[in-house]
DRENLODREN-971545 format. One record per residue (C-alpha): y, z, x; residue number from 1. Coordinates in steps of 0.2 Angstrom, whole numbers. Layout:
REM residues N
<north->Y&up->Z&east->X&n->NUM>
...
This chain:
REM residues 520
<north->1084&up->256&east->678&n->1>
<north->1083&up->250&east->696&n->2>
<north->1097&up->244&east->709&n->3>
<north->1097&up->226&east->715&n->4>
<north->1104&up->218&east->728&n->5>
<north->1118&up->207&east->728&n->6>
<north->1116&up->189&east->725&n->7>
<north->1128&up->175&east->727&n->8>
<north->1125&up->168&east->711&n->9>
<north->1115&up->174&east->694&n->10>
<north->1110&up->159&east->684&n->11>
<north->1107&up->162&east->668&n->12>
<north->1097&up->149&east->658&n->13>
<north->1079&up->141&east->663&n->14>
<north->1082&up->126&east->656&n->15>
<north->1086&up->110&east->666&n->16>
<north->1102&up->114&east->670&n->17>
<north->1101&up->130&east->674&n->18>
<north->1086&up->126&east->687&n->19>
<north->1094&up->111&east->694&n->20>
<north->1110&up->125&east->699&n->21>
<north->1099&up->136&east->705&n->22>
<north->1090&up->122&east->717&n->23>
<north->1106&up->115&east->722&n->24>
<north->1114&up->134&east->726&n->25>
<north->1098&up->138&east->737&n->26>
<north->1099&up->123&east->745&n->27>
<north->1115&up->125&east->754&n->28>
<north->1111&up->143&east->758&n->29>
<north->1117&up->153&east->743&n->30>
<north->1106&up->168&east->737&n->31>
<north->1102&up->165&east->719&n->32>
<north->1092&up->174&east->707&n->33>
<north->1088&up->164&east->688&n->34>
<north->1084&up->174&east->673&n->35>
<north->1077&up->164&east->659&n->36>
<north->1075&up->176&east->640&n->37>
<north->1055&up->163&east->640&n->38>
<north->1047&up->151&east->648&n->39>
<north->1053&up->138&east->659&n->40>
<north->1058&up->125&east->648&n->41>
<north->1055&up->133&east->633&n->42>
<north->1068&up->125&east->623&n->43>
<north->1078&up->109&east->622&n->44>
<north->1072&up->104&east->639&n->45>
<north->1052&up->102&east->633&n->46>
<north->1060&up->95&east->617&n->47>
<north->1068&up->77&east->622&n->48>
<north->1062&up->59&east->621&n->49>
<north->1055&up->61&east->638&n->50>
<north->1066&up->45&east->646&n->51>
<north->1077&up->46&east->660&n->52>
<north->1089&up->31&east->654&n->53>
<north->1110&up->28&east->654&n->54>
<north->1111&up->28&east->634&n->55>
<north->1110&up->11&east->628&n->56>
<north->1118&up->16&east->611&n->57>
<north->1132&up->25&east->620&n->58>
<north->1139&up->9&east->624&n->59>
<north->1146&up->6&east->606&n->60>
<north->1155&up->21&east->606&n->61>
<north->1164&up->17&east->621&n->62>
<north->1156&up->29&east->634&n->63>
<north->1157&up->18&east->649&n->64>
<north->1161&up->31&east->660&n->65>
<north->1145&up->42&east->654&n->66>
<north->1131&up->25&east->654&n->67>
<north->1138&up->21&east->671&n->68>
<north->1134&up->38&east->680&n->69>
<north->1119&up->41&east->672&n->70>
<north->1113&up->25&east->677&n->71>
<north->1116&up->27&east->695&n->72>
<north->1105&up->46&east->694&n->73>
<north->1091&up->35&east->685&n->74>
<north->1088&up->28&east->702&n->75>
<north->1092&up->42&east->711&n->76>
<north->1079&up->53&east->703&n->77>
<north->1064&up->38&east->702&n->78>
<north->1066&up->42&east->719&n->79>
<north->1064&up->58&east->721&n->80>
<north->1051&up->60&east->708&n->81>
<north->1040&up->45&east->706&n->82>
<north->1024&up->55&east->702&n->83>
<north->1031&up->63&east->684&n->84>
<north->1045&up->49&east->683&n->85>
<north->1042&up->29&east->681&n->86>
<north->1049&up->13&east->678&n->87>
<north->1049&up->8&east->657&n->88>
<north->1050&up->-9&east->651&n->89>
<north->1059&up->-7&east->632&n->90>
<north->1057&up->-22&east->617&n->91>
<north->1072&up->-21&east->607&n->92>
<north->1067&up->-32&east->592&n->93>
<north->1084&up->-42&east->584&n->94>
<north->1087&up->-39&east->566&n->95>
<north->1102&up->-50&east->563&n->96>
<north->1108&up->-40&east->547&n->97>
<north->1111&up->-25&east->558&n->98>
<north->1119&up->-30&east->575&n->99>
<north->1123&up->-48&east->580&n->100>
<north->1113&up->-56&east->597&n->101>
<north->1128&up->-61&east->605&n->102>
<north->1134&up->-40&east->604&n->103>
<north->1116&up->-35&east->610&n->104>
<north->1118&up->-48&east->625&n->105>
<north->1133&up->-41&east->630&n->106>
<north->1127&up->-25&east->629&n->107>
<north->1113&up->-28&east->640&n->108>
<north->1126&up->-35&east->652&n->109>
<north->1135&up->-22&east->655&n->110>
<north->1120&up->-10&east->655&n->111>
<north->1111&up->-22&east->669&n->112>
<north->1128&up->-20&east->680&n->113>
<north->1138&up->-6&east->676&n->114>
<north->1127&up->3&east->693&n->115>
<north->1115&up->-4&east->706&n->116>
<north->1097&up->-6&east->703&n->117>
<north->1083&up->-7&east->716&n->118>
<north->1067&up->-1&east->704&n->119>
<north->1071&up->-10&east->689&n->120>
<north->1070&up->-28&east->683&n->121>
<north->1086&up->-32&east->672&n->122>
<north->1085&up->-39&east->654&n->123>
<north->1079&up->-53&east->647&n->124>
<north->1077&up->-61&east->629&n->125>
<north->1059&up->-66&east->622&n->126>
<north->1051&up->-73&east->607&n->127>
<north->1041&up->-58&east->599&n->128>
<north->1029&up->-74&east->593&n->129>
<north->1023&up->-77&east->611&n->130>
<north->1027&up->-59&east->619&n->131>
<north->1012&up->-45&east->619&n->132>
<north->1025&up->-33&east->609&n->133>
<north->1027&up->-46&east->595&n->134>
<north->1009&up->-43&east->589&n->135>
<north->1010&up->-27&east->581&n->136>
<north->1026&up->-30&east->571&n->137>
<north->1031&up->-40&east->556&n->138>
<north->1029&up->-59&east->553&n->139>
<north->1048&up->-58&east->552&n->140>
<north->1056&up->-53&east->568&n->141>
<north->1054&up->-68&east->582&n->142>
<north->1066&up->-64&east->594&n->143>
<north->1070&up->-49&east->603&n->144>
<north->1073&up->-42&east->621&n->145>
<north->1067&up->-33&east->631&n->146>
<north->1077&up->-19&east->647&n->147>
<north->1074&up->-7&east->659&n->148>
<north->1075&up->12&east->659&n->149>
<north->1062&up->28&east->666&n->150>
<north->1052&up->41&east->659&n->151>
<north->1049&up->59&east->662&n->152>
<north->1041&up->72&east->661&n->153>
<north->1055&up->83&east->656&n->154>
<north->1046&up->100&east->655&n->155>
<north->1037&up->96&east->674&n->156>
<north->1055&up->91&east->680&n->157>
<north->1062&up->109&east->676&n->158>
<north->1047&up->120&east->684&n->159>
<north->1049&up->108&east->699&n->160>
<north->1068&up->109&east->700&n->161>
<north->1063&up->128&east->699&n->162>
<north->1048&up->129&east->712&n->163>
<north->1061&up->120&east->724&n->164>
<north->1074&up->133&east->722&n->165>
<north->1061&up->145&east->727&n->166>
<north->1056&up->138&east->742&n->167>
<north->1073&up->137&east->747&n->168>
<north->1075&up->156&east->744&n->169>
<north->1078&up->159&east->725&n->170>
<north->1071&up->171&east->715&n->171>
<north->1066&up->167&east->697&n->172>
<north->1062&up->179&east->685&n->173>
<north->1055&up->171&east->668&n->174>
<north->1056&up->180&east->652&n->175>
<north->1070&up->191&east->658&n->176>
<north->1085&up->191&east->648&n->177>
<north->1101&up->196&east->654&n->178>
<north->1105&up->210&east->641&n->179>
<north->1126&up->210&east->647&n->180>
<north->1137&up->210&east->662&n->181>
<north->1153&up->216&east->668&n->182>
<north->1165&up->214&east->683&n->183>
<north->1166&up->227&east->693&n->184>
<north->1176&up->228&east->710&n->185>
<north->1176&up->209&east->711&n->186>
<north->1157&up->206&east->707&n->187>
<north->1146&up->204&east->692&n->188>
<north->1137&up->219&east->688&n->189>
<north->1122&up->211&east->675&n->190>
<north->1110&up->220&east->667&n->191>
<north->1092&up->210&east->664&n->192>
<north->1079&up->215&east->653&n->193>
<north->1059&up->211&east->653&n->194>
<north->1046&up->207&east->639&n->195>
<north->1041&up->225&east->641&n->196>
<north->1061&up->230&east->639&n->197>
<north->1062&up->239&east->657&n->198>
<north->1080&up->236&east->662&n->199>
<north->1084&up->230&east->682&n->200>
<north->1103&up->232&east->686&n->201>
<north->1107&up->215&east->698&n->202>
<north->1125&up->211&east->707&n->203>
<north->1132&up->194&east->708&n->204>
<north->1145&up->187&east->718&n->205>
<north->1146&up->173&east->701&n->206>
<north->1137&up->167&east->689&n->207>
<north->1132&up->152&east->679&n->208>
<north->1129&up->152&east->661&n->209>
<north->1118&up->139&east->658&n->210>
<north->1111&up->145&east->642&n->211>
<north->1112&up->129&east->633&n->212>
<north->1112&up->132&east->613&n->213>
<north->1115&up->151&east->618&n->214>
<north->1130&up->148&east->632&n->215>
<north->1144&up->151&east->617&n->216>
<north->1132&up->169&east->612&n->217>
<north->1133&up->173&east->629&n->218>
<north->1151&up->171&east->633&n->219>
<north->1155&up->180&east->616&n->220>
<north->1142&up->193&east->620&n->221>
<north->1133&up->199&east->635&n->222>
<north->1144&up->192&east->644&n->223>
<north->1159&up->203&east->637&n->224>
<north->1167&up->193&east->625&n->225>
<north->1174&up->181&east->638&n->226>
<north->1185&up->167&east->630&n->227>
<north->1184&up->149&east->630&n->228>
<north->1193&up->134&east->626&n->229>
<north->1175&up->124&east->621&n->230>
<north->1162&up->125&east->612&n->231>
<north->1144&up->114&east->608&n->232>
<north->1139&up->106&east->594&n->233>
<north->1120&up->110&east->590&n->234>
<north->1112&up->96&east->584&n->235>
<north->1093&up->93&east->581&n->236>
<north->1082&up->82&east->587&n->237>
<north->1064&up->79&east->580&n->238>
<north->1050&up->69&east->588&n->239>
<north->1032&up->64&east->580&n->240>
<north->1017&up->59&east->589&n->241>
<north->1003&up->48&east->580&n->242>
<north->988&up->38&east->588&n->243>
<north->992&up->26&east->598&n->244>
<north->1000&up->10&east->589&n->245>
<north->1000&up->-4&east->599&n->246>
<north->989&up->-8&east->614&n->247>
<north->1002&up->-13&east->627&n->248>
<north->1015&up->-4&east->640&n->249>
<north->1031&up->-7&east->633&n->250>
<north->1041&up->2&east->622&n->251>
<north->1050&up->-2&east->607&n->252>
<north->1068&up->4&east->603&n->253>
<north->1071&up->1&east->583&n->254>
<north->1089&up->-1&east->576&n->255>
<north->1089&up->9&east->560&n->256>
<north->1102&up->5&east->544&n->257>
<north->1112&up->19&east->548&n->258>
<north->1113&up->16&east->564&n->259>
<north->1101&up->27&east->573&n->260>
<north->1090&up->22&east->586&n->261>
<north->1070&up->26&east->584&n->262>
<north->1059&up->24&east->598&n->263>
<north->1039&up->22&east->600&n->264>
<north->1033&up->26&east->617&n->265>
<north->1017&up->26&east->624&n->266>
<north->1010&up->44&east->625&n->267>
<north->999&up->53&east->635&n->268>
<north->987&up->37&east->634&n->269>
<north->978&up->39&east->617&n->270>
<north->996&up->41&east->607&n->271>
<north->1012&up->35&east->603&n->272>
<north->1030&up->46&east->603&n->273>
<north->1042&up->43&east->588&n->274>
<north->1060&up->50&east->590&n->275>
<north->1071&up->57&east->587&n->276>
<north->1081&up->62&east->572&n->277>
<north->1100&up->69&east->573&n->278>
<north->1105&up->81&east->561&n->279>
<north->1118&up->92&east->561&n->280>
<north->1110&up->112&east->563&n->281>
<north->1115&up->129&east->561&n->282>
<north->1101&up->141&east->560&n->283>
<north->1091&up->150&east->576&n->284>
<north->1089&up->140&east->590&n->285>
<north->1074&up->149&east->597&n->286>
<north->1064&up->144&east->579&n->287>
<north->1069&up->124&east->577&n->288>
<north->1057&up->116&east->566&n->289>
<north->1054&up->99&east->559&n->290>
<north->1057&up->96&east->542&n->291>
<north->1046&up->87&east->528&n->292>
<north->1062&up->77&east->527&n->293>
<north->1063&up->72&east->544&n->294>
<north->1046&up->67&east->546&n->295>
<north->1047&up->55&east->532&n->296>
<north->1062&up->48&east->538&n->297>
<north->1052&up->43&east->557&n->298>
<north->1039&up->36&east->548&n->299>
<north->1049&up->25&east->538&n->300>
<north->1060&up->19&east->553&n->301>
<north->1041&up->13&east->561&n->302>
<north->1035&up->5&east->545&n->303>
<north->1051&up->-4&east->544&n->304>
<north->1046&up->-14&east->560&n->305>
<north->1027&up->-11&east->559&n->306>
<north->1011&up->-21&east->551&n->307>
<north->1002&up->-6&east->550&n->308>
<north->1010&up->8&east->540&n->309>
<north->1010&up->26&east->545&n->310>
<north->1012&up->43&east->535&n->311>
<north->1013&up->60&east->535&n->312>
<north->995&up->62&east->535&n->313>
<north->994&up->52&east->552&n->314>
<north->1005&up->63&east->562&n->315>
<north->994&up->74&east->576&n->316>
<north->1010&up->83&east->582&n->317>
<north->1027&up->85&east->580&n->318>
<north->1041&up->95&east->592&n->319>
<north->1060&up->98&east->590&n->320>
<north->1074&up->106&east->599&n->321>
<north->1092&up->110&east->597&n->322>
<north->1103&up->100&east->608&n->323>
<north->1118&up->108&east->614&n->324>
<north->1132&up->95&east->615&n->325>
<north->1150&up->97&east->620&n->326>
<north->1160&up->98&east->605&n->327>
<north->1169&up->82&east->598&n->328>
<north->1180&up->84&east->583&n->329>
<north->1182&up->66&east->582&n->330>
<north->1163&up->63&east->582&n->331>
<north->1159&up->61&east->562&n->332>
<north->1143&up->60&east->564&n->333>
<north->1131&up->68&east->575&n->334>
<north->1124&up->53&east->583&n->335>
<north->1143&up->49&east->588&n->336>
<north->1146&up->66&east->595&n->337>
<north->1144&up->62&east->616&n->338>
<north->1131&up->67&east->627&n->339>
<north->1141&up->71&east->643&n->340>
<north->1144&up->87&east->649&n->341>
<north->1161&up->99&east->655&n->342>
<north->1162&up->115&east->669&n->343>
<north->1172&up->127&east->663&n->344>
<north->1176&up->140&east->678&n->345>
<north->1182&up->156&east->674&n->346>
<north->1190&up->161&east->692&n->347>
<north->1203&up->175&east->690&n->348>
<north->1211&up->178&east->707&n->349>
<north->1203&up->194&east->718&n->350>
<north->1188&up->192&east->704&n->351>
<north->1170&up->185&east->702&n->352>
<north->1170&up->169&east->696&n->353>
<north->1161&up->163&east->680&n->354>
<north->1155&up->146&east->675&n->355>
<north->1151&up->141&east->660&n->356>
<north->1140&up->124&east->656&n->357>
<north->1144&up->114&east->639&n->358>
<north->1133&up->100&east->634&n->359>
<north->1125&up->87&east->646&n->360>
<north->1110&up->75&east->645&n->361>
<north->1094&up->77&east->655&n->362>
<north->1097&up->61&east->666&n->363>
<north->1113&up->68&east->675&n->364>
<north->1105&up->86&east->676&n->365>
<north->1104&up->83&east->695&n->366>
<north->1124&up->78&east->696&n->367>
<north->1129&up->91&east->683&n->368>
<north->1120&up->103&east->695&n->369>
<north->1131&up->96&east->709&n->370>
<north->1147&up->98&east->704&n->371>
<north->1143&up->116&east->697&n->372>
<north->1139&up->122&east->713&n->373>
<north->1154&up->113&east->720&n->374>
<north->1165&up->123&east->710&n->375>
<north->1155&up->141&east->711&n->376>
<north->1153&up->136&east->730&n->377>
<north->1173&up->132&east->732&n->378>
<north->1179&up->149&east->723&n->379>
<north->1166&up->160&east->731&n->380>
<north->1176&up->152&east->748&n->381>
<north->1160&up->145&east->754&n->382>
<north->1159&up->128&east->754&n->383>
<north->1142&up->120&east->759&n->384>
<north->1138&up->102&east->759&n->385>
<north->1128&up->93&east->748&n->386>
<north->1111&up->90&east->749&n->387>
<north->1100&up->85&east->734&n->388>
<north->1104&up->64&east->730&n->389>
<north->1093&up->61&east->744&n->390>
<north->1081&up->74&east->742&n->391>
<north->1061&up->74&east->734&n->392>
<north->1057&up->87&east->723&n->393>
<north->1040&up->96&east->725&n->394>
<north->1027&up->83&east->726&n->395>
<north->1039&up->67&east->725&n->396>
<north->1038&up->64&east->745&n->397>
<north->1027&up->48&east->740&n->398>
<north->1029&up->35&east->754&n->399>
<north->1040&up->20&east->747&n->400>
<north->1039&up->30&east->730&n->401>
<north->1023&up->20&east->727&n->402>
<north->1013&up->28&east->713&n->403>
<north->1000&up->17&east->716&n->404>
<north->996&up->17&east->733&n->405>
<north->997&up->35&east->731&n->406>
<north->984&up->39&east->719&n->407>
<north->970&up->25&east->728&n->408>
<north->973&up->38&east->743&n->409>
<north->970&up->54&east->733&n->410>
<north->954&up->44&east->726&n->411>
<north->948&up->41&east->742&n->412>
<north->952&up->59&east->748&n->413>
<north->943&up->67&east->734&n->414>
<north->930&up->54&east->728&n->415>
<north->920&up->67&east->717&n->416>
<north->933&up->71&east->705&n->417>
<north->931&up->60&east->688&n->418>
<north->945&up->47&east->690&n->419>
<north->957&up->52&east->674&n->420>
<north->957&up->70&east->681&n->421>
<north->962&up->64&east->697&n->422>
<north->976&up->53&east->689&n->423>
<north->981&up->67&east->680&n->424>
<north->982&up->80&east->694&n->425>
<north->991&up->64&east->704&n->426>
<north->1003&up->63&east->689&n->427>
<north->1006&up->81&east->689&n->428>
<north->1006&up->88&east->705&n->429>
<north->1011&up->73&east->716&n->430>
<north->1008&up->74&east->736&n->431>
<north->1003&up->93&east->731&n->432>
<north->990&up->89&east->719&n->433>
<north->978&up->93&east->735&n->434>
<north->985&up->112&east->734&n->435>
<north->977&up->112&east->717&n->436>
<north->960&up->106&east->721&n->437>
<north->961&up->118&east->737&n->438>
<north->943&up->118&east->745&n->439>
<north->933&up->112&east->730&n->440>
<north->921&up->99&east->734&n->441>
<north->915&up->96&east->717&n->442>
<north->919&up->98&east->698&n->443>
<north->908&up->115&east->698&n->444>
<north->919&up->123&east->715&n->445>
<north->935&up->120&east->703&n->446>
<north->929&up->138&east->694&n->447>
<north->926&up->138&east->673&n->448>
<north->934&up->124&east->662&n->449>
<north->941&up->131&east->648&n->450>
<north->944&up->112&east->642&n->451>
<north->938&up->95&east->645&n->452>
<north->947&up->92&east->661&n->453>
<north->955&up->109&east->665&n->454>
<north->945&up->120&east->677&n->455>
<north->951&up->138&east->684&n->456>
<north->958&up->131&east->698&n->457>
<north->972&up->123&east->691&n->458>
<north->976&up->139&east->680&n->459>
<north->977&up->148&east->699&n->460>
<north->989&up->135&east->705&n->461>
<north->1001&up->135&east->689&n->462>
<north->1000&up->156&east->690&n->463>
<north->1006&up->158&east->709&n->464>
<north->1015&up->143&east->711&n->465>
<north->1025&up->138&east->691&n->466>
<north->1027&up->157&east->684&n->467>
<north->1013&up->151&east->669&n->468>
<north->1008&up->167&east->659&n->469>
<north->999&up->161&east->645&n->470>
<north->989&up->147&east->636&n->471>
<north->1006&up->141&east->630&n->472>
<north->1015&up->138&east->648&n->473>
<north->999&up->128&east->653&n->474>
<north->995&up->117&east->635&n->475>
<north->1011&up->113&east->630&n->476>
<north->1026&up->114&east->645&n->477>
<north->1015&up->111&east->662&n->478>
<north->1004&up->100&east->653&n->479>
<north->1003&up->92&east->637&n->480>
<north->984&up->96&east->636&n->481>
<north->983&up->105&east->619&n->482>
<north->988&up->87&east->613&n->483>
<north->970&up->81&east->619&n->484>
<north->961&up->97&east->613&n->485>
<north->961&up->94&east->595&n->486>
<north->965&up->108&east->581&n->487>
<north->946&up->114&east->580&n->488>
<north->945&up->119&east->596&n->489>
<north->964&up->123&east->601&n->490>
<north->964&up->142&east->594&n->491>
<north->949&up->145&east->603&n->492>
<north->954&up->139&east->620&n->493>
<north->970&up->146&east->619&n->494>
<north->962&up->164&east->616&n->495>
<north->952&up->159&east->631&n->496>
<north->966&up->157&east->643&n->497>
<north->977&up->172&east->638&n->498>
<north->962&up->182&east->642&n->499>
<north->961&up->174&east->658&n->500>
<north->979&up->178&east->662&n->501>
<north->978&up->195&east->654&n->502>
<north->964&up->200&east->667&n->503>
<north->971&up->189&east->681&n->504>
<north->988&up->198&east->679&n->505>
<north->1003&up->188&east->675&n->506>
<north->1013&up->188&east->690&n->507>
<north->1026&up->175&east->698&n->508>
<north->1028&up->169&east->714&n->509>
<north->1032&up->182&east->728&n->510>
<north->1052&up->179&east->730&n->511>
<north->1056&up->172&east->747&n->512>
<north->1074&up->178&east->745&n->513>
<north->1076&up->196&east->747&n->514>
<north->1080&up->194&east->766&n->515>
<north->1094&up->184&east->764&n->516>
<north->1103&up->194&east->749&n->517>
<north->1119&up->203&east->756&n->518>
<north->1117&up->219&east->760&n->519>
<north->1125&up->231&east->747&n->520>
C-alpha cells in the first residue's frame, strides 16, 4: 500500500456525472482525483438514447420544472460541444386513438416556450402524405408533427468531461475501485484498489459518490455504512440497432399503446437506433442484458408505424444499461418514475463532508455537476465561482459552433485523408482532431490499420489523451467502430488491438495535479 496526498475532493463514479463534478471542481481550483471500478462510461452512460432533449413525455406527468431546465442546458451544451452534439429534427406521427391533436399541440407549446432557443427551429404540424418522413410509414397516418431536440454522443461526452478535468489538474485513475473509506481527523481516508488488486491509500478533504446504480452499495458499504434518507430505482433500458430504415435526417418518436415512447434515429449513417424499453430491474448492474422479450417488444413498436417489417433476425446490435433514478413511491410504473436528480450532503460539523448523487438525466449532467460542487465547495469553506455554462469542452472551440465550416477547413488542411475519415475524426475529436493526425501526411504515415478507417495513430491519441486500454474502450465507447466491422472480422480485430495495447503498455495520461495537492 502506498501514501497519497491529500485531495480536495475524491469522486467516485466515471460515469457523466461523476466526470462532469470532477471538471467542474478542477475548474475552480480544487484538487480532485476520480476513481472509476472500469472504463469511462462503461455503464448507463454508453447505454442511453444518445439525445440531448428536455423530455417531451415528461410533460404529461407534470415535470415542468424538470422539461424547463433541461431545455435551457440543451442550448447550453450545443454550444459547448457542437462537433459530438447536433441539432435533431423529430416526426411524431398522430394516432388519434392514442393521444388527441389538440394535447400534442399543446404539448409542443409549452415544450417550444418553457426556455429560450437560439439553435432550434420550433414545432410545426405536417401532412406525412407530402413530408419526406411520411414515405416509410403506413398508408394510414397523414398527419403528424414534427420538433426540435439534440443528439450526443454520450460515451465521447464523458471522456471529454474527463480530459477537461485533467487539463485543469485532476487526476483520473480508470479501473480503480474505491475498496472503503473512513473519516479520520476531519478527512476521508479511501482505500482504492487496481485491476491487478494493489491497494493505494488516498485522503480527501470530501467526496462525491457518484456511482450511479452502485451509489446506494456504496453508502451501505465501502463507504461505512453511511445512512440515507434516498434511494434509486433501477430501471432498464434496452436499445436495438438495425440497417438503416428510411433514407432521410429526421427522426421518428412513435407513441405506443401503453404509453411508452419508441424512437428510430438515424445511426452512425448506415443504421437506424430503436429504444428504449423500461422495465423494472433487480439483478447486477455491471451484467445488464437485453432480453428475447424486449427485443420483440421494439420491433413490434417499428412495425406498428412501419411498411417494411423488421424482426429478430434483423437486429445487428443491441445495448442496455441500468438507469439509476431517484426513487418515486408514487411512480407505478417505471416510465412514470422521474428523471431529475437530488444532492444529498452528508456535512457533520468539524468533519469531511460526503455527497451523494441520486438519479439525473444526461442532459442536465452539466447543471447537476454545478450545484454538486456548489455544495462540496461551500462546506469545505471554499467557495469558488462558477465557470462551466459558458465553457467548450475539448474540441468544441468551433467558431460560431458551425460544424460545417468546420470540417471544409479540416478538409482543406488535410486534403489526402479519405473524406469519411476526416468527418469522422471532425466528428470525434473536434478542433483537436489535428492532434490525432500529428505529422502524417498521408494514409500510410498514420502507422498500421487494424480496421477500415482506423490507423495506429488514433489508437496513440485515445492511449495518452482518453485512458483507452483495450479493443473495447476504442470499438465500442470512444467509437462505435465495431458496429461497421461486421461479426467476421470483429474477434479478430479485437485480438489485434489488445495486443497492440499489451505491448504498447496501458498507461493513462501523466496527472497534472500532484503539484497542487496540499501538502500532508
Amino acid at each position: 500500500m502506498t501514501q497519497g496526498g491529500l485531495y480536495d475532493l475524491l469522486v467516485v463514479g466515471g460515469g457523466i456525472n461523476g466526470a462532469g463534478i470532477a471538471r467542474d471542481a478542477a475548474g475552480r481550483g480544487l484538487s480532485v482525483l476520480l476513481c472509476e471500478q472500469d472504463d469511462l462510461a462503461s455503464h448507463t452512460s454508453s447505454a442511453s438514447t444518445k439525445l440531448i432533449h428536455g423530455g417531451l413525455r415528461y410533460l404529461e406527468y407534470g415535470e415542468f420544472k424538470l422539461v424547463r431546465k433541461a431545455l435551457q442546458e440543451r442550448e447550453v451544451l450545443l454550444h459547448a460541444a457542437p462537433h459530438i452534439m447536433w441539432p435533431l429534427r423529430f416526426v411524431m406521427p398522430h394516432m388519434p386513438n392514442l393521444r388527441p391533436a389538440w394535447m400534442i399541440r399543446a404539448g409542443l407549446f409549452l415544450y417550444d416556450h418553457l426556455a429560450r432557443r437560439e439553435l432550434l427551429p420550433g414545432s410545426r404540424g405536417i401532412d406525412m402524405r407530402r413530408h419526406p418522413a411520411g414515405a416509410p410509414l403506413v398508408d394510414s397516418i397523414r398527419r403528424g408533427f414534427v420538433y426540435s431536440d439534440g443528439w450526443v454522443d454520450d460515451a465521447r461526452l464523458v471522456a471529454l468531461n474527463a480530459l477537461d478535468a485533467h487539463e485543469h489538474g485532476a487526476t483520473i485513475r480508470t479501473r480503480t475501485r474505491l475498496v472503503g473509506a473512513e473519516r479520520v481527523s476531519g478527512e476521508w481516508r479511501a482505500t482504492l484498489a487496481d485491476e491487478a488488486g494493489h491497494t493505494t491509500e488516498v485522503r480527501a478533504r470530501s467526496i462525491a459518490n457518484a456511482a450511479g446504480p452502485w451509489v446506494g452499495d456504496l453508502l451501505k458499504g465501502a463507504l461505512g455504512s453511511t445512512r440515507t434518507r434516498h434511494s434509486v430505482r433501477l430501471v432498464k433500458g434496452s436499445h436495438i440497432v438495425t440497417k438503416r430504415l428510411f433514407d432521410h435526417d429526421h427522426a421518428y418518436i412513435f407513441q405506443n399503446p401503453d404509453k411508452r415512447i419508441i424512437f428510430a434515429i438515424p445511426y452512425e449513417g448506415d443504421y437506424t437506433l430503436i429504444g428504449t424499453t423500461d422495465i423494472e430491474y433487480g439483478g447486477d448492474a455491471a451484467k445488464v442484458e437485453i432480453s428475447a422479450d424486449e427485443i420483440q417488444y421494439l420491433c413490434d413498436s417499428i412495425n406498428r408505424y412501419f411498411k417494411h417489417h423488421i424482426g429478430p433476425a434483423d437486429v445487428c446490435w443491441t445495448y442496455s444499461g441500468v438507469r439509476p433514478l431517484l426513487e418515486d413511491e408514487s411512480a407505478e410504473n417505471a416510465s412514470a418514475v422521474t428523471r431529475d436528480y437530488l444532492l444529498e450532503l452528508d456535512a457533520p460539523a468539524n468533519d469531511a463532508p460526503l455527497l451523494s448523487v441520486f438519479g439525473g438525466k444526461i442532459t442536465t449532467f452539466r447543471k447537476l455537476a454545478e450545484e454538486a460542487v456548489d455544495k462540496l465547495a461551500d462546506a469545505l469553506k471554499t467557495p469558488a465561482r462558477t465557470w462551466t455554462e459558458g465553457a467548450p469542452l475539448p474540441g468544441g472551440d468551433l467558431a460560431d459552433a458551425n460544424f460545417g465550416r468546420f470540417l471544409d477547413e479540416f478538409r482543406r488542411d488535410a486534403p489526402w485523408l479519405p473524406a469519411d475519415l476526416a468527418h469522422r475524426y471532425a466528428r470525434a475529436y473536434g478542433t483537436r482532431a489535428s492532434r490525432v493526425i500529428g505529422a502524417a501526411r498521408s494514409t500510410e504515415e498514420l502507422g498500421e490499420e487494424f480496421a477500415p478507417n482506423l490507423f495506429e495513430a488514433e489508437l496513440r491519441y485515445l492511449r495518452g489523451n482518453e485512458w483507452a486500454t483495450r479493443a473495447e474502450d476504442v470499438l465500442w465507447r470512444r467509437s462505435k467502430l465495431g458496429l461497421h466491422i461486421g461479426r467476421d472480422s470483429l474477434a479478430d480485430v479485437s485480438r489485434r488491438l489488445d495486443r497492440w495495447f499489451a505491448s504498447a503498455g496501458s498507461t493513462a495520461p501523466p496527472s497534472r495535479a500532484t503539484a497542487r495537492l496540499h501538502s500532508p
